[in-house]
N, C-alpha and C positions, 0 to 999 in steps of 0.2 A: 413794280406792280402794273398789270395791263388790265383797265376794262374795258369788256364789250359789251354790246346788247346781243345776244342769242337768240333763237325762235327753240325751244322745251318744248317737251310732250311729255305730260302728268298725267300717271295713270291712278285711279282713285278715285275715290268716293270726295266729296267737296271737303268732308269733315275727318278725312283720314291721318292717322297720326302718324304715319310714316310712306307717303304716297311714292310709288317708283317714277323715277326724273330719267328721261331719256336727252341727253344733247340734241338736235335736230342737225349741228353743223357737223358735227362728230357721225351720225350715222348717215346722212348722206356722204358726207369723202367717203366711207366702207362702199358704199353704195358705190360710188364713180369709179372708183380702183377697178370693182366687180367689173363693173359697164364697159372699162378700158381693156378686160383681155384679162384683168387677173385672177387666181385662184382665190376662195375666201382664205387658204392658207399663205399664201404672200401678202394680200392687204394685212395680215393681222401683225405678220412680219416686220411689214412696211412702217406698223403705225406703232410696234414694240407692245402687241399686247396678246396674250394666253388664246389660242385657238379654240381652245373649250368654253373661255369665260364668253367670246364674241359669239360662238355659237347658241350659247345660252340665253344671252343677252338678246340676238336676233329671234331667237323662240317666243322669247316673254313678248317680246314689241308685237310681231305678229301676231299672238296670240290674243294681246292689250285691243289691236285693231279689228280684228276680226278677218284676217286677208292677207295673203301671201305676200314679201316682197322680193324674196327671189325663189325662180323655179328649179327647181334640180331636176337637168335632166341629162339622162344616163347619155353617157360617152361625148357629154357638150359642158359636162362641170355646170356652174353655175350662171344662169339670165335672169337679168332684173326682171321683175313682174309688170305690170302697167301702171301698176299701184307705187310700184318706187319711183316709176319712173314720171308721177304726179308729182310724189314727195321731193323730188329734185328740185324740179321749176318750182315749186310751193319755196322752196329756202332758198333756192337764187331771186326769186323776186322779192321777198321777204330783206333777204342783204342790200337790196338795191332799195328797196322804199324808204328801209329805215335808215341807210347809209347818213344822208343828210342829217335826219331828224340826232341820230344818233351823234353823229362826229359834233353838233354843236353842243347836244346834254350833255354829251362824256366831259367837252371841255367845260362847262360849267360845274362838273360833280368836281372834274380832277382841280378847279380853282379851287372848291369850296375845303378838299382835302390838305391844298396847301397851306390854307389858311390854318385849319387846327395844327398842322405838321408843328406850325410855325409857333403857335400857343402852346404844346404836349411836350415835354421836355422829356428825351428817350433816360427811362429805367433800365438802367445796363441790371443784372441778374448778378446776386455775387452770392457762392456759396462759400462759406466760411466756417473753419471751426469758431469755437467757443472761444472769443476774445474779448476782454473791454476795450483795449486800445482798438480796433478793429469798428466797434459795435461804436464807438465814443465818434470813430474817423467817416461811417454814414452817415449817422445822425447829423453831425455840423458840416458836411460836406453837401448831400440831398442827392437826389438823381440816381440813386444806385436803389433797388433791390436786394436789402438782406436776408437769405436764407443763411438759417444756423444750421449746420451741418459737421460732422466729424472730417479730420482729413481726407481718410479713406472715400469716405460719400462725397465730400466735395471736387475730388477729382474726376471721380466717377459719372460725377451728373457735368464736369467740363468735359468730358471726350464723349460723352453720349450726345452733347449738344442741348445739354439741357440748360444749363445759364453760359453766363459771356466771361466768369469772373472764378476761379477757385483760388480761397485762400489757406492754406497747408504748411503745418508746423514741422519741422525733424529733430531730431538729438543724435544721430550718425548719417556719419559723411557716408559711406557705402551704399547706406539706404536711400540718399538722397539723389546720389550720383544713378543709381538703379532707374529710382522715378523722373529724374531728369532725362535720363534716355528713352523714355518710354515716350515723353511728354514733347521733346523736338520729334520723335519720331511722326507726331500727328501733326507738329506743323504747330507747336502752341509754343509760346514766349514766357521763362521766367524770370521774375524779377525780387531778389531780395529784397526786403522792407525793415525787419526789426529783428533783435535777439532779444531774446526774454530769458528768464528764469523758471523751471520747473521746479517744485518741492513738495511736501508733507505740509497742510495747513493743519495744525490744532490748536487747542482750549492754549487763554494767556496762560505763560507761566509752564505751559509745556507740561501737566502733573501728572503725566504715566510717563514721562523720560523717553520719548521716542527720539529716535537720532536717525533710522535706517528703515530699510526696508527688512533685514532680518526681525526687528520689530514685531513687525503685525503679522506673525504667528503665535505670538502671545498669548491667550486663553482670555485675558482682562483686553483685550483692544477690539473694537468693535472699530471696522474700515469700512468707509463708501464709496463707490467705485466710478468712475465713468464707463457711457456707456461705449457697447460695440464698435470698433471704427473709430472713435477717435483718436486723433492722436496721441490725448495723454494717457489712454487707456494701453494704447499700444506700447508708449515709451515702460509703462508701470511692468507689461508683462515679457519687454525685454531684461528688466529688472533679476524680475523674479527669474527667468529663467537662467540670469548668468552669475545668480545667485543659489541658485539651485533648490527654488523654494516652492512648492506645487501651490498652486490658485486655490485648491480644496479645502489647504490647510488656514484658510485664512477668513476669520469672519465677515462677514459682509460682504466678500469679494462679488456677490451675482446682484448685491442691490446696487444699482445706478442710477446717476441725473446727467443731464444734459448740460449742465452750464456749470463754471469755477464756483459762479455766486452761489448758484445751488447748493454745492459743493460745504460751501461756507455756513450756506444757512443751517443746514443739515449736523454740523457740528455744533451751531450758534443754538438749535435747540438739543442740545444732549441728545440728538438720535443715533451719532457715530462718534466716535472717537478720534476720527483722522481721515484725510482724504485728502488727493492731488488736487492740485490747483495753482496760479503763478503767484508772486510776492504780492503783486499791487491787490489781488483781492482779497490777502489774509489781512494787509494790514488794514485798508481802506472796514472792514470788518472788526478790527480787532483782536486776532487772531497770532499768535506764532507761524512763525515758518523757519519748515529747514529746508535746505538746501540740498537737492537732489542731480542737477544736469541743465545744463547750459540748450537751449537748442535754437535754431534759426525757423524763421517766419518766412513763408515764400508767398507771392500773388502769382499767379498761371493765364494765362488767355490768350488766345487767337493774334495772328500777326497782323490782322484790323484794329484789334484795339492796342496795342504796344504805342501805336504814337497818339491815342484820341486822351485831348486834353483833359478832359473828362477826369480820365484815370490817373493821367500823374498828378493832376489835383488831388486826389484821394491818395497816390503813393506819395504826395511829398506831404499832406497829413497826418500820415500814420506816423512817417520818421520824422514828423515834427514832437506828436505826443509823445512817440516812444524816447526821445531825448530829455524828457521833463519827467517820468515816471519811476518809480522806485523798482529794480527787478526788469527795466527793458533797454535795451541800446539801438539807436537811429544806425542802419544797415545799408549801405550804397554803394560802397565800395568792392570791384573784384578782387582784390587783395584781404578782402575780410570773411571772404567765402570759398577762399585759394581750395580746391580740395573735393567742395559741397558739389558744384554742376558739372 
């Protein structure tokens, strides 16, 4: 982070709600480039910015002042005006008064920043699907930012540079080795953490006999779905389709929640009949579970945070809970992912 003190020029009314801010240090360098022999098309060059935006930008300011700052004249390209050539000396003296004054506030501001730096403990950003071992490993952990997110979106918002952290489920190696190459390609680090269990959560006792997914075309099963993007929404419509079974034909399939619990609740009040979800929330509910597909748990992030202790605190977390919990196994080893990256 770099502060300066700048000399601005605000043009507006006192009580304007969106007043136009000119740089002064920014338009005078345009200025001196000019003054030096250059075209306004090479300074705009020079400075990496759009020849039309500068020229516009120079209209409005003139325009704001009431007075030329430079003269166009034909077969001599561009001369500063008297008026720019005020605005000059006006911001090199201006740099020089406040140099002083400036260089000892700035170190007083940039103390005052250290000190909070020192108090604000950084929220790493983590987008994650819908997990409890995940959702259990922030909460006791702290310092992290959890967004709930499907895999799909949580990858999505890690390569757009929108959080520091995606967390992402799979059930095929192909598809995973797919997204792993996608994922070093930007220069990001994955890290296995857990195996879980995916399955069919319903009513105890199981009393419509669900066993499959050929099931819920049934006419009596009412299904609840996850939504868009997530992962288990994805694995459900690999399912179906190597099952040969259309989405259309199945009830409930367009109604969705965003969470396992949901999921659960959802069944827990007689609103569906069945719905994916992992082992630990059917039982921790009360619920049956069958067993559908085995799949692995990844963490994703930038090769800054691969060593920040921060995070293998939260990854040796996760494979802590996931060794104690019913439906999940502790993941650390390359020989247990032989295949998957």
């Amino acid at each position: 982070m770099r502060i300066q003190i700048r000399p601005t020029l605000v043009f507006g009314g006192k009580n304007a709600k969106d007043p136009a801010v000119v740089d002064l240090v920014w338009l005078t360098s345009l200025l001196k480039d000019i003054e030096h022999g250059k075209t306004l098309m090479s300074a705009c060059k020079k400075m990496g910015l759009s020849y039309r935006n500068v020229w516009q930008k120079l209209n409005d300011v003139e325009q704001a002042l009431g007075f030329k700052l430079i003269d166009r004249v034909r077969g001599h390209g561009s001369q500063l005006s008297e008026y720019a050539q005020y605005l000059i000396q006006f911001t090199d003296d201006f740099d020089q008064k406040t140099m002083r004054l400036g260089q000892s506030s700035l170190a007083h501001l940039e103390e005052g920043f250290s000190q909070f730096r020192v108090k604000a403990k950084k929220q790493w950003r983590l987008a994650s699907s819908s997990d409890p071992v995940i959702h259990r490993s922030v909460m006791e952990i702290g310092g992290f930012e959890l967004i709930t997110a499907g895999s799909g979106e949580a990858l999505e918002r890690l390569l757009n540079y929108e959080v520091d952290i995606a967390g992402f489920h799979i059930s095929d190696p192909s598809s995973s080795q797919v997204i792993a190459k996608r994922l070093k390609s930007e220069g990001m680090q994955i890290f296995p953490v857990m195996k879980r269990v995916q399955g069919f959560m319903v009513a105890k006792g199981n009393p419509l006999g669900i066993t499959s997914v050929k099931d819920l075309v049934r006419s009596r099963i009412r299904f609840i779905n996850r939504q868009k993007g997530s992962g288990t929404r994805l694995l459900l419509d690999t399912l179906l389709k190597k099952n040969g079974i259309q989405a259309e034909s199945i009830k409930g399939y367009v109604n969705e929640e965003f969470t396992h619990s949901a999921i659960a609740m959802s069944i827990l009040a007689k609103k569906a009949d069945v719905g994916m979800g992992v082992k630990s929330v059917a039982i921790e509910n009360g619920l049956d579970f069958i067993y559908l597909k085995d799949e692995f748990f990844f963490l994703a992030m930038g090769e800054e945070l691969a060593s920040n202790k921060d995070v293998a605190k939260l990854i040796r977390k996760i494979r802590s809970l996931s060794s104690d919990i019913p439906g999940y196994k502790s993941v650390g080893l390359k020989r247990q992912i032989a295949g998957w990256l």
